[in-house]
Structures are given as C-alpha cells and as structure tokens.
C-alpha positions as CSV (number, residue, x, y, z in Angstrom):
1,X,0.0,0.0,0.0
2,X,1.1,3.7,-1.0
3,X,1.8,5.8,1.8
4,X,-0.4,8.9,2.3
5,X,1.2,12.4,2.4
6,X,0.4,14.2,5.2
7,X,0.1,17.5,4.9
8,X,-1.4,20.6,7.1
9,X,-3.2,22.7,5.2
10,X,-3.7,26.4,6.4
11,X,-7.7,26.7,5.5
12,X,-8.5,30.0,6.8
13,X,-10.9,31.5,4.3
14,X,-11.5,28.4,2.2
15,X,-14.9,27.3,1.3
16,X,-15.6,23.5,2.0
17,X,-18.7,22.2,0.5
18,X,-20.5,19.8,2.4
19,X,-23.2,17.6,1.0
20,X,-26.1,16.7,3.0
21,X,-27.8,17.5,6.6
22,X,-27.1,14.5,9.2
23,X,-25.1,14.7,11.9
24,X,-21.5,14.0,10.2
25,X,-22.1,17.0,7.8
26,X,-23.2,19.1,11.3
27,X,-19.6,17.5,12.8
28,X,-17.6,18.6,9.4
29,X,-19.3,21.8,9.8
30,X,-17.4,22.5,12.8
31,X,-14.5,20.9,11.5
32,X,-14.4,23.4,9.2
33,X,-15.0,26.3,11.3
34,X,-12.4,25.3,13.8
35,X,-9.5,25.6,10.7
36,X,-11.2,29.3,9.9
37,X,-12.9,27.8,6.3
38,X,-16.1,29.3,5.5
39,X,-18.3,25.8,5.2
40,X,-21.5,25.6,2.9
41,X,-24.5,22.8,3.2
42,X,-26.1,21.5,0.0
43,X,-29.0,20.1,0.9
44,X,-32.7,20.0,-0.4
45,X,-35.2,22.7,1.2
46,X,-37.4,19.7,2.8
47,X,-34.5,17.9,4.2
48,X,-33.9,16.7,7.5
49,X,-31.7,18.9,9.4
50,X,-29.3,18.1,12.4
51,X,-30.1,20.5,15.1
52,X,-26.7,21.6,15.6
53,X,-26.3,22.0,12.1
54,X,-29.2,24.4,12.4
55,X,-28.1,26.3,15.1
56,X,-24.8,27.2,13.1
57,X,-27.1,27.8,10.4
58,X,-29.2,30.0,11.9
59,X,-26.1,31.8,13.6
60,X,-24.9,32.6,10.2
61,X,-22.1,30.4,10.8
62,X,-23.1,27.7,7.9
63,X,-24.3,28.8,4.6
64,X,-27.4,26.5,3.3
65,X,-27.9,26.2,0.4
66,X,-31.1,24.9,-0.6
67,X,-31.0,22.3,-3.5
68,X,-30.1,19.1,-4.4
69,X,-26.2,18.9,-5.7
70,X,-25.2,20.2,-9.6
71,X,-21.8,19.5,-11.4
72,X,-21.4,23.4,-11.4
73,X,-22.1,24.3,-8.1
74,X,-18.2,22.5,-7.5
75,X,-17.5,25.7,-10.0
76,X,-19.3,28.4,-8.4
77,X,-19.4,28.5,-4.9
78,X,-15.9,28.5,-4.8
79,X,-13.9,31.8,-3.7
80,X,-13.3,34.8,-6.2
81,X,-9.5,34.9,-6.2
82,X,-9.5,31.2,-7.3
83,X,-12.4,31.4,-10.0
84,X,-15.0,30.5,-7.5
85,X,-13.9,26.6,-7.5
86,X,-14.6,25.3,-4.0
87,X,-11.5,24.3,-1.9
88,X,-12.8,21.1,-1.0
89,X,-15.5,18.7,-0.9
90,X,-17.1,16.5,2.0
91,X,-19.4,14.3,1.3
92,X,-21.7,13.0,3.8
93,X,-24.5,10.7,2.4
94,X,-22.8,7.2,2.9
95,X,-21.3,4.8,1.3
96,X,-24.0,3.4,-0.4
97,X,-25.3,6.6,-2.1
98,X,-24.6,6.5,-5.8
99,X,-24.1,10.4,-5.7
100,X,-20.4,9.7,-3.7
101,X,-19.1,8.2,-6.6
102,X,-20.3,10.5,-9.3
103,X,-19.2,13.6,-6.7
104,X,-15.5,11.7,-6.5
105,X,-15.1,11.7,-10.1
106,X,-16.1,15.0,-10.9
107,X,-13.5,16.6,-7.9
108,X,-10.9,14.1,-9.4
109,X,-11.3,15.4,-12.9
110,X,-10.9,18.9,-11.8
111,X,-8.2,18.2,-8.7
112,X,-10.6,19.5,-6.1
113,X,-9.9,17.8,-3.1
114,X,-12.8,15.5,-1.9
115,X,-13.7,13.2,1.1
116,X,-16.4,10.7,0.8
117,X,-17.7,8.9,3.7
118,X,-17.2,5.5,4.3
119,X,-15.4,5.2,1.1
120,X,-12.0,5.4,1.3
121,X,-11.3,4.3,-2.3
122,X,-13.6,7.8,-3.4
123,X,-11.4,10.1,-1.0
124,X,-8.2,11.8,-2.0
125,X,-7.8,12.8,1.4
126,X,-8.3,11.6,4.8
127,X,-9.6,13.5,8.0
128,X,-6.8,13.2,10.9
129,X,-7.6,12.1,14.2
130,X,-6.1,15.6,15.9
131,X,-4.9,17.0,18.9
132,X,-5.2,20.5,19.5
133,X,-3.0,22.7,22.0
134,X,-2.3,26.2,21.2
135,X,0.4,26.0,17.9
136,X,0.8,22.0,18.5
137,X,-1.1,19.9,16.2
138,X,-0.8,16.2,16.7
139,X,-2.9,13.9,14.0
140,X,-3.3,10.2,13.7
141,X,-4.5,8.3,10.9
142,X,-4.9,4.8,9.9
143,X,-5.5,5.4,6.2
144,X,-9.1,4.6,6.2
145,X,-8.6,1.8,8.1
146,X,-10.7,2.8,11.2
147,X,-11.4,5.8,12.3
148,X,-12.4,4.6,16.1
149,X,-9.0,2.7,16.2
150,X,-7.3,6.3,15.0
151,X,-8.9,8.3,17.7
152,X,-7.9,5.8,20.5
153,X,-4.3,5.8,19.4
154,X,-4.3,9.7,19.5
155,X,-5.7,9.7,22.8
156,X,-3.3,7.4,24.0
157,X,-0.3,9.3,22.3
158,X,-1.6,12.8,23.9
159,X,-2.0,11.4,27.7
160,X,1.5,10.7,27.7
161,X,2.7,14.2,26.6
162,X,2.9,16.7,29.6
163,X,0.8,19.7,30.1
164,X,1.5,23.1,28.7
165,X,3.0,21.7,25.6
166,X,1.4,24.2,23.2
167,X,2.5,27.0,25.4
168,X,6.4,25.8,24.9
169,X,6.1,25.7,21.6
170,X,4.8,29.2,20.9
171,X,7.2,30.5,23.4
172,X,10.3,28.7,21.5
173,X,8.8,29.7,17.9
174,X,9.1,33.2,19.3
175,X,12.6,32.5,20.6
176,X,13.7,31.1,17.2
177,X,12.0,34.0,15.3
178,X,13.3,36.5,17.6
179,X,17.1,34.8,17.1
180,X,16.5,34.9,13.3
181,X,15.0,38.5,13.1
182,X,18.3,39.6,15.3
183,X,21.1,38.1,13.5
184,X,19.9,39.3,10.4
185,X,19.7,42.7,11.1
186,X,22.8,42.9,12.4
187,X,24.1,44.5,8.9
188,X,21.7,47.3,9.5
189,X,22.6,47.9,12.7
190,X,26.2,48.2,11.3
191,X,25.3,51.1,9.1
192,X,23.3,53.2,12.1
193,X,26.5,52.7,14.1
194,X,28.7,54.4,11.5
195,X,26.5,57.2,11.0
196,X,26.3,57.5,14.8
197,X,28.8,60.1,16.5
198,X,30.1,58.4,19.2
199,X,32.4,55.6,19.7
200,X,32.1,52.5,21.7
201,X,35.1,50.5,23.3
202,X,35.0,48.2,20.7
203,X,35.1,50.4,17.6
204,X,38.4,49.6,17.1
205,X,37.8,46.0,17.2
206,X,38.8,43.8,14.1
207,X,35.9,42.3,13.2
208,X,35.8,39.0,10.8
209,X,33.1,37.5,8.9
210,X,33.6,34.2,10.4
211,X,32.8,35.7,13.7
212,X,29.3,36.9,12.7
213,X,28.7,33.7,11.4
214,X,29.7,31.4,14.2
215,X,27.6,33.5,16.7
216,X,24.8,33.0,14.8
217,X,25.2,29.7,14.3
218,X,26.1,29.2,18.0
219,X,22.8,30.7,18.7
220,X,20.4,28.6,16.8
221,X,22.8,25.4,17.8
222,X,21.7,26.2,21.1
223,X,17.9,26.3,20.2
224,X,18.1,23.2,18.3
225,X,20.1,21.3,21.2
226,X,17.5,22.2,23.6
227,X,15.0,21.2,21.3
228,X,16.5,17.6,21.1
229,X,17.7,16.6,24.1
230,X,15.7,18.5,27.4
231,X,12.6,16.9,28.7
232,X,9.8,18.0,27.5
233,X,8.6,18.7,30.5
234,X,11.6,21.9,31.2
235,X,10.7,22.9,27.7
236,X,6.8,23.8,29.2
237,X,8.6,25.9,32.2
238,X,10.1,27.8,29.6
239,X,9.2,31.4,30.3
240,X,9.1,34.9,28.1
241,X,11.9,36.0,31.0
242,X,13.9,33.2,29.9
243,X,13.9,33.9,26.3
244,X,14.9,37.5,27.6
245,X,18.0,36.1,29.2
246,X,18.9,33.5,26.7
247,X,19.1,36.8,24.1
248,X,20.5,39.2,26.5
249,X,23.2,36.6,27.2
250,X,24.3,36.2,23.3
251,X,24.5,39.7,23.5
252,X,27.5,40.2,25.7
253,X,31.1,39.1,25.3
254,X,30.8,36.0,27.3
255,X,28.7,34.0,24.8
256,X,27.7,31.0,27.4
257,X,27.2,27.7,26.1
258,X,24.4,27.2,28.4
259,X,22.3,30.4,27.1
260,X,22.3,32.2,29.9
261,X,20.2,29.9,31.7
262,X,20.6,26.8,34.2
263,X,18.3,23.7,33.4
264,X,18.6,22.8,37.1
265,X,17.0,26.5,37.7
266,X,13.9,25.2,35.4
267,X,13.7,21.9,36.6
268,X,13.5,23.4,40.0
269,X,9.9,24.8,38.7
270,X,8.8,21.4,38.5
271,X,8.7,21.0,42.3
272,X,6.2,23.5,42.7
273,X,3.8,24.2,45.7
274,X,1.1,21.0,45.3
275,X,-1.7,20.4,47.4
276,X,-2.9,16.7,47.4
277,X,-6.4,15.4,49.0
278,X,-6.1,11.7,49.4
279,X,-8.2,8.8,50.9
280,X,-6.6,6.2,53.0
281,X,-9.1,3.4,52.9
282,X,-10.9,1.9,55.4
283,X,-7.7,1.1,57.8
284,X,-5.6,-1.6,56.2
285,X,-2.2,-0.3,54.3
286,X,-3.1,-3.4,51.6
287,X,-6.0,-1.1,50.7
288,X,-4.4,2.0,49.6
289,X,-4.3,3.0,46.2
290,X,-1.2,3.1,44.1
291,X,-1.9,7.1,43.6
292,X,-1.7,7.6,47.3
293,X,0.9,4.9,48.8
294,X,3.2,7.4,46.0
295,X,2.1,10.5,47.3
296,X,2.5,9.4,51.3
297,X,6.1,8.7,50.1
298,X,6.8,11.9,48.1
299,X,4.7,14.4,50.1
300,X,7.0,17.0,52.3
301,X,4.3,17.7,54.6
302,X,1.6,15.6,55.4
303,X,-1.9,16.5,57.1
304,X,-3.1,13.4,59.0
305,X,-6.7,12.7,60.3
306,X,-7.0,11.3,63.7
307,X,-8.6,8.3,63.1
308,X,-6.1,7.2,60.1
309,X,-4.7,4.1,61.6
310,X,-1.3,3.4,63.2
311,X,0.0,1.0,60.1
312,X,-1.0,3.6,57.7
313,X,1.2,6.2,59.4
314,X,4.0,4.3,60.0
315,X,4.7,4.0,55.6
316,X,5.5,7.7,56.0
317,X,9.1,8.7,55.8
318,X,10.7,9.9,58.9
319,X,12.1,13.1,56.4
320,X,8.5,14.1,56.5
321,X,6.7,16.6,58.7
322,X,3.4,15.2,59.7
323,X,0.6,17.1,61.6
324,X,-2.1,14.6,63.1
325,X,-5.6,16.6,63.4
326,X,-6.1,17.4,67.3
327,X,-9.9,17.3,67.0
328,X,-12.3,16.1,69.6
329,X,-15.8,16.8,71.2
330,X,-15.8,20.7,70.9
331,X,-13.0,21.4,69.3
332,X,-13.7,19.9,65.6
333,X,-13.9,23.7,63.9
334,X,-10.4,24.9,65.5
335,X,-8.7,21.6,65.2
336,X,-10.2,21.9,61.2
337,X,-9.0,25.9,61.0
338,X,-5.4,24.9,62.1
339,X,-5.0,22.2,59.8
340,X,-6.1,24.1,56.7
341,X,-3.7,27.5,58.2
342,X,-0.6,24.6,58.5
343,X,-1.5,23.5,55.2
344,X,-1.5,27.0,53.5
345,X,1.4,28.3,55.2
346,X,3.7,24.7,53.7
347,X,2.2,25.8,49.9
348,X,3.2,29.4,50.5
349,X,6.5,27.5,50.9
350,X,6.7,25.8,48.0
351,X,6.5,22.5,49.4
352,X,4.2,19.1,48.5
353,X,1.1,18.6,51.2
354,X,-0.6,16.0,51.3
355,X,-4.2,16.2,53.4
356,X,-4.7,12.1,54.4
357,X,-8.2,11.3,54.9
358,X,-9.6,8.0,56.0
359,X,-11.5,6.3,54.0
360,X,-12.6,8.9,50.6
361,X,-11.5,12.3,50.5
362,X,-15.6,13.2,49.6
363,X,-17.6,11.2,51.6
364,X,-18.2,13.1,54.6
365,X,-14.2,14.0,54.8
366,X,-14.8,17.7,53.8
367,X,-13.0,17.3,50.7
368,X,-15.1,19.5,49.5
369,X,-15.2,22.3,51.9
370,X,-11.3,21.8,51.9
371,X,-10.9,21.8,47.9
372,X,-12.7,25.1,48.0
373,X,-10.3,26.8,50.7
374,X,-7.2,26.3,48.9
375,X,-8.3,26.7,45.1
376,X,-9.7,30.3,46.8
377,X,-6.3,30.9,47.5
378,X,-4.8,29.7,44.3
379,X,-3.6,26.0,44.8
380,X,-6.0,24.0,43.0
381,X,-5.6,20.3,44.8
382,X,-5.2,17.1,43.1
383,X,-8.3,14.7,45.0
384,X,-7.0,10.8,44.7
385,X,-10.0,8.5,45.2
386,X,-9.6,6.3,48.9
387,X,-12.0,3.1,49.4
388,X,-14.5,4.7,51.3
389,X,-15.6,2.5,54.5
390,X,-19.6,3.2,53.9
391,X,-19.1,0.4,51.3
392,X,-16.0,-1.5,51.9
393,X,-16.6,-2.3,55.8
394,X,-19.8,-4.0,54.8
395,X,-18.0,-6.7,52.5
396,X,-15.2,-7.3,55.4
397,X,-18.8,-7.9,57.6
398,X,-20.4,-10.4,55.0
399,X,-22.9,-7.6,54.6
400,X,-24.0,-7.4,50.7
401,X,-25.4,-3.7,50.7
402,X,-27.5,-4.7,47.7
403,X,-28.9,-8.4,46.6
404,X,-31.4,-9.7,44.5
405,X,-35.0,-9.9,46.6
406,X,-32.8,-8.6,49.0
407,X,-32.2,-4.7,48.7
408,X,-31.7,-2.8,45.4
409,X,-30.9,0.8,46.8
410,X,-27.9,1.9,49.2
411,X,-28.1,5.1,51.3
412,X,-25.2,6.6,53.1
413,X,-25.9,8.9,55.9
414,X,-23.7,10.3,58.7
415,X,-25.3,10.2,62.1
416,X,-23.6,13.6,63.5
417,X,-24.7,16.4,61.2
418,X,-22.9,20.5,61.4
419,X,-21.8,21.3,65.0
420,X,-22.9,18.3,66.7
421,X,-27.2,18.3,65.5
422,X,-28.4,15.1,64.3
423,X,-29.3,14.9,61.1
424,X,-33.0,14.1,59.9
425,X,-33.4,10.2,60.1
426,X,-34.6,8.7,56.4
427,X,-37.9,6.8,56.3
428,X,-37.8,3.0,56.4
429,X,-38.1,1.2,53.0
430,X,-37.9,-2.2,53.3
431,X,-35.7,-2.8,50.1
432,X,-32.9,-0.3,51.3
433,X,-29.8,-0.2,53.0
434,X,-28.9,2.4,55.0
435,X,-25.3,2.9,55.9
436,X,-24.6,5.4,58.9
437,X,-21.0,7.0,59.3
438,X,-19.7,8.7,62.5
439,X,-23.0,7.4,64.8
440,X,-22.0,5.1,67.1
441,X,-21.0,7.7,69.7
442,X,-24.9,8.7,69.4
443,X,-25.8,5.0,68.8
444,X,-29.2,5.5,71.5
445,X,-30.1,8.8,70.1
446,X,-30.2,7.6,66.2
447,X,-32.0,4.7,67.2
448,X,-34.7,6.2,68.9
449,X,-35.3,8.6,66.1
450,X,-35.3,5.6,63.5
451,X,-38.0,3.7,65.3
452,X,-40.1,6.1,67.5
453,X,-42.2,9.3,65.9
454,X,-40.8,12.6,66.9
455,X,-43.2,15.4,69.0
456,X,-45.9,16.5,66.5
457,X,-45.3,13.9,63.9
458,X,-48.7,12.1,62.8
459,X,-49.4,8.6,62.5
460,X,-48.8,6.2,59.7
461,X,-52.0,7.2,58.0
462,X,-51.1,11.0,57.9
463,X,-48.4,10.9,55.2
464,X,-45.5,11.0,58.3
465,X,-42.6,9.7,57.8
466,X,-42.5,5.7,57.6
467,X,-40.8,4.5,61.1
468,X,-38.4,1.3,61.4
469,X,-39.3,-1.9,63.3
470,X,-36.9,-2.4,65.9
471,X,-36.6,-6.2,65.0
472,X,-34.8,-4.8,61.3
473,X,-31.0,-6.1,61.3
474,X,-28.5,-4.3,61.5
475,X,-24.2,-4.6,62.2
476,X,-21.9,-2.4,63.8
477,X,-18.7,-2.2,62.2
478,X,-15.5,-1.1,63.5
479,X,-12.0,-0.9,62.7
480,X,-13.2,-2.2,59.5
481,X,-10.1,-4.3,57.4
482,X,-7.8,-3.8,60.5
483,X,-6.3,-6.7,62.8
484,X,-8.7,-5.7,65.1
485,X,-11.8,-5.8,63.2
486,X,-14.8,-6.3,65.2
487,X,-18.9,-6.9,63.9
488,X,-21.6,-7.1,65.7
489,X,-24.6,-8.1,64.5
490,X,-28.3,-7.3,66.3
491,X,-31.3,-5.6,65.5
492,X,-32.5,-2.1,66.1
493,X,-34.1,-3.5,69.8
494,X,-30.7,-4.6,70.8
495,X,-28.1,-2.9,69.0
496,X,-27.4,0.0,72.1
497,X,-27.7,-2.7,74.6
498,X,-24.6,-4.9,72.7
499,X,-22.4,-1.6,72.3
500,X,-22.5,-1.0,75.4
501,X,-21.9,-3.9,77.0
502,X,-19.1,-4.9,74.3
503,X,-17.6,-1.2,74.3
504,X,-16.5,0.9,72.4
505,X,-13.8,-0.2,69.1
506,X,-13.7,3.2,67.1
507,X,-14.0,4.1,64.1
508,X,-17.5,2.3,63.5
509,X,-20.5,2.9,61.4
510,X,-23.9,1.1,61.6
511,X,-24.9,-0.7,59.0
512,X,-28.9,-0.6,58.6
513,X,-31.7,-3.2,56.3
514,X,-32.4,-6.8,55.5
515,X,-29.0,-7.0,53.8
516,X,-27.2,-7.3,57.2
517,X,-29.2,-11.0,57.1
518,X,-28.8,-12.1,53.9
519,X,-25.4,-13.8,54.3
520,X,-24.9,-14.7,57.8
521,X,-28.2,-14.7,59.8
522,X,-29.1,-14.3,63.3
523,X,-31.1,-17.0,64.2
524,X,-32.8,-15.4,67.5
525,X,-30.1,-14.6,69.2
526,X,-30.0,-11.0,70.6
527,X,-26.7,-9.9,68.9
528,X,-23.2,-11.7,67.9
529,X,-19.7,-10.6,68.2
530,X,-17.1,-11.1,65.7
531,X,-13.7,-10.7,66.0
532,X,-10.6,-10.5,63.8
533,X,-10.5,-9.4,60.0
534,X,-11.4,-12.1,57.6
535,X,-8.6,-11.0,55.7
536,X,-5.4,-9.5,56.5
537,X,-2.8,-8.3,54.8
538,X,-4.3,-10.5,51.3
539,X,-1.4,-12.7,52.7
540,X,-3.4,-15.2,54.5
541,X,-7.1,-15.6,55.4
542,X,-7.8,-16.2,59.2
543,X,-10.9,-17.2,60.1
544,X,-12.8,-14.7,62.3
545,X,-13.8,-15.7,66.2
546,X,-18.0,-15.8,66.8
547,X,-18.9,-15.7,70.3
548,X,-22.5,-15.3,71.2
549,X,-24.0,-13.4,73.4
550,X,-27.4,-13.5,75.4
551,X,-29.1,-11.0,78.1
C-alpha cells in the first residue's frame, strides 16, 4: 500500500462544500470552522436537518444552500480569487449513495480535493484524528482503516505528553523567530553605528566574517540542542523571562554555552507548591491505592486525620513533617481551622502537602469544603479516590449492601450532622440499606429517632414519615479491614444494649436493612460478636472468632 502524504493545510478563508444534513455534515461543519474555512450545506429545502447544524445555520455560521447537488455548483461556490472553484468537498450521504461516486469523479477530474464517507477508495484525502494545543497539532490516521482505532491511538499518544505543551512551543517559535529576526539585522545595525557620532570600546575592534557567522550559528545550535535533548517537560517551564535572558546573554562578550540559563533552575519549577487530597481506605495499608501509597512517600508535609490508623502512618518517611488533626468533642472547627492554616502556610513554601483522609476524600471528609479553601487561594488540589468505608466495611462484615430480593438501593448517611445536631433520620423502606457513618458515639439517640415518631409527627395514615421496626438487622462495624476488626450483629431493639456492654472499638458505622441477614443470619439470638478481620494483609485468610452473646 502507498503511503499517504500528510500535509497541514492552512484553510483560513476556504470554502468546503459539504453535502447533505445528518449529523456528520453538522460534525464537518465545525471541522471546518475550527480551521477558519467558511463551510456551505447543500442540501434540499425539505431535508432533514441536524439541530446543531441548524443552530450554526441560523447563527450565520453555515451557509445552506437549498437544492439538491449540480456539477457546477463544485464551479461556483468557490472563492473569487481562485475562480469560485470550491476548496474542498465533504461528502456526507454514505457509502451506499450512488451520488459519492459521481461527486468523487467529478472533484478528481478537476483536482478538487474531496472526502467521501465510508469510502475510502472515493477520498483523495483523509480527515486526521487531531490533537489540539495552542500552535501544537498532533494527527493520527490509519488510512481509512478505522477511524475509532485512530482516535484511540491519539488519545493514547496525547496522555503521555505533559501539560503546557502548546504554550512551549509558541514561546520557543518566538525564541527562534526573535534569534532569526536579530542576526539578520545585524548589517543594518552596522550602518546606524557608522553614521552614529560616538564611539564604543569596541570600535576599534577587528571584526571578521567568520565571527558573525559562528555567533549565529552558536545561537540557533543552542535552540536546536535544547529542542533535542531536554525533557519536554523543562521545555513547558520555559518562560518569556527566559527567552529575555537567553538573548541578552548572546549579546554580551561571554557568549555561554548554556544560554544564559541553568536547566537545574527550570527543573526546580517542576517541584512547585502542590496540594494533594487523598483517601486512606478503610484502615488496612493493603487497601491504599497506588496514587496515594506514591504521594504518602513523596509528600513533604503531610496533614493526617486522627482516626487514620497506626500502620498507615508508619509508611510515612521519617524526612516528613506530619501534623495529626487534634480534633475532639468541641473542638472539631479549630482543630479543622489549624490544619487548613498549617496547610496554606507549607504551599506558601513551595513544598508538596498531602491532606490524608480515611477512608474517601468526599464522603463526609470535607473534601469539599477543603478543595474550596485552597483553590480560593490559588492551589487548586489534586483529589485521589480512597476506598471509602460506607461500602467496603460492609464486605469485610459479609454484609452485601444490595442483593437480589434482598435490597436494590444503598443510602449513606452520617449520624452527627454540622456542630454536633443530628441529622434528619430517612424513612424506612424495606428494600434499602442504609449505611450510617460517624454514629455510634450517638448510637441510643439515632436509634430512637429511627423507630419512634418525633413530637408533633402524625401517625402512619397521615403521610409522616414511615418508622423502622426495631426487629430490622443491623451490624456495627468497626475498625473495618484492620487486625482488630470487630462486627456485631443485632437488630435495632438490641443494638445500644450490645455496644455497650461490648464497648466501644472506634471508628464504626452502623450498617442498617435486610442485607445485614442475607449472608450470615441471626437466628434469635440477641446480637453476635465477631472478632478479627477475615482478611489480613491478602497474605493469608484467618478465620474470624463468633462468640454469642445472650441477656
């Protein structure tokens, strides 16, 4: 097969003739308009048209025009300056239309470039699968081969390239034409200097043509050097300073190999101020993501919760400052306030902070009350996803939040709303589970709210809200995934009676519905106690100690 010649084609002004209304002539449309050509629609007045299409129709973007396709509208809808022939055809009506191929022959006979689709062997040209970043223009094609198979290798190609790429090639095209425009008017400047009535140190100077010529060529040896062989990542910290001091440097006596400027010194950019959000999982280290296990180890300062466990903590390097969040009963807000001042005062630094959550960053972590505070003050965070425990602590239970005939929806709730209120309890549906975070230090409270009616609420035949039994199941989790994993499973009548007289393991959550049945079951007894983590560490799989428990 015959190798394509690709080509870019500076289209600004052309007129591309498109024929037909569908969505691929609304897409070529804007194809069109992106490269600055002026497109134009054939299509009959009764036709079909794509509502985007319209819209750039009826903003005067698109030109209709309303007839069925002639031989010598390819000869008059064209541009003045090139006799009003058209500068390319698109045709959109499918491969099995018999008006592609007579189209195709008439552009081939008059060398008017034409695209047919779902014909390759009618096209003398292929549309690229591009990628778009200021003066960068990346295009893939497979030569009509697929066009699916073309976009997936450009998007593959493009996530490897670093951000900010365009910007470092308009800032180096300026560079290079800057270099260019400068070395080639150094002649001129020669003739102002002897007109000039002064004399400079060096007017005396022998100068030789083979000077002139190596410090232009040293110049743009530089350019191309750099171009070659740094990172593309220093060439996107490339700044219009630097392009200052590369020139500037040329321009005095010392002529430095290095341009005047230090890679190290750009590289240094690199290591800017970051702010990173992360989730830690439910507890176990084996349950961190990739994403975060790099940033625990990279991070210069890292803000810890209080409840993010002790095996967690200890994977962080002992280079690394680490604040733990001194929060409890009363002081949540100022514990909160200091964290986020400790945080901005490290970025104002320059350094790397990472905020460790437990479990994810979003659910009920204030990642989003904290993503808010810094990008207000200019460090927009990178969020990585944690496990969150509202779905993982169930499994390491046996507790399938949803199941067939079982339960089809999943609530999360918290049980300790703003400043201490409890939140509004949901209604019972029977099909639902309902997983509760941060309630088990309110366990009675939450409980009482779930199953009894609140003062002035009416009765089940007045629309109120729909009250839980107090035999539904439900299991307390805590320390979810850890060593010291403990469940206990009761109902809503004996679930305060077993946390008390079991104690207290935090963190826990409550875990609320039919679901907390379907897999291991009571069988009348009050509650059960499980202890141990069914699996630990993914190295081994220990089997958890039942004990049951009557009152």
């Amino acid at each position: 097969m015959t190798q394509a010649l690709l080509t870019a084609v500076n289209s600004t002004s052309h007129v591309h003739l498109i024929v037909g209304s569908n969505p691929l002539a609304a897409a070529r449309c804007n194809r069109s308009i992106e490269v600055g050509a002026k497109p134009k629609v054939i299509a009959p007045a009764d036709a079909t048209v794509h509502y985007g299409l319209q819209k750039r129709i009826d903003e005067g973007e698109v030109e209709w025009v309303k007839k069925t396709f002639e031989e010598f509208d390819l000869k008059t809808l064209g541009r003045d300056e090139v006799d009003n022939v058209v500068d390319a055809v698109f045709v959109t009506l499918g491969s099995r239309s018999p008006m592609g191929v007579h189209i195709s022959d008439l552009c081939r006979r008059l060398r008017i470039p034409v695209n047919v689709a779902d014909a390759p062997n009618l096209c003398t040209f292929t549309l690229l699968s591009t990628y778009t970043d200021g003066p960068l223009q990346i295009g893939i094609t497979t030569s009509g081969k697929g066009c699916k198979l073309a976009s997936r290798i450009r998007r593959e190609v493009v996530s490897s390239l670093p951000p900010n790429l365009g910007q470092a090639c308009e800032h180096l095209g300026k560079l290079r034409k800057r270099i260019w425009e400068e070395d080639h008017s150094s002649d001129l400047d020669a003739e102002a200097e002897e007109d000039s009535g002064g004399q400079t140190a060096t007017f005396n100077k022998l100068i030789l043509p083979e000077d002139v010529v190596a410090a232009r060529g040293r110049r743009m040896r530089w350019l191309s050097q750099i171009c070659e062989y740094w990172p593309l990542k220093r060439l996107t910290m490339i700044t219009d300073a630097d392009m200052n001091t590369i020139l500037l440097s040329y321009a005095s006596s010392t002529n430095p190999e290095n341009g005047g400027i230090e890679a190290l010194a750009i590289d240094a950019r690199l290591q800017k101020a970051r702010i990173i959000l992360a989730g830690s999982g439910p507890g176990s280290p084996s349950l961190l993501t990739l994403a975060t296990h790099r940033a625990i180890q990279s991070a210069d300062v890292i803000l810890a919760d209080k409840l993010v466990p002790a095996p967690v903590l200890d994977l962080i390097p002992r280079r690394t400052t680490v604040h733990i969040a001194r929060k409890f009963p009363g002081n949540a807000e100022a514990a909160q306030e200091e964290l986020l001042s400790i945080g901005l005062d490290a970025l104002k630094r320059g350094l790397c902070v990472l905020r460790l959550k437990q479990g994810d960053p979003y659910i009920y972590g204030r990642g989003g009350e904290e993503y808010a505070f810094f990008d207000s003050h200019g460090y927009a965070p990178t969020v990585l996803p944690g496990i969150t425990s509202a779905l993982s602590a169930p499994l390491f239970a046996r507790v399938p939040p949803t199941q067939r005939a079982v339960a089809d929806q999943i609530l999360i709730c918290t049980g300790t709303g703003r400043k201490g209120k409890a939140p509004e309890p949901p209604p019972f549906r029977e099909a639902q589970t309902v997983v509760f975070l941060m309630a088990l230090h309110r366990l009675e409270a939450l409980v009482l709210s779930l199953t009894v009616p609140e003062k002035g609420e009416e009765g089940d035949d007045g629309g109120a809200r729909k009250l839980w039994p107090v035999d539904t199941p439900c299991t307390v989790v805590e320390r979810a995934s850890c060593p010291d994993q403990r469940v206990i499973r009761a109902t809503l009548a004996t679930v305060c009676a077993a946390v008390e007289e079991e104690g207290a393991r935090p963190p826990g959550l409550l875990v609320l519905g039919r679901a907390c049945e379907a897999l291991v079951p009571l069988k009348g007894k009050p509650w059960v106690v499980e202890e141990g983590c069914p699996i630990t560490g993914f190295e081994d799989f220990p089997q958890a100690v039942s004990t049951e428990v009557g009152i």
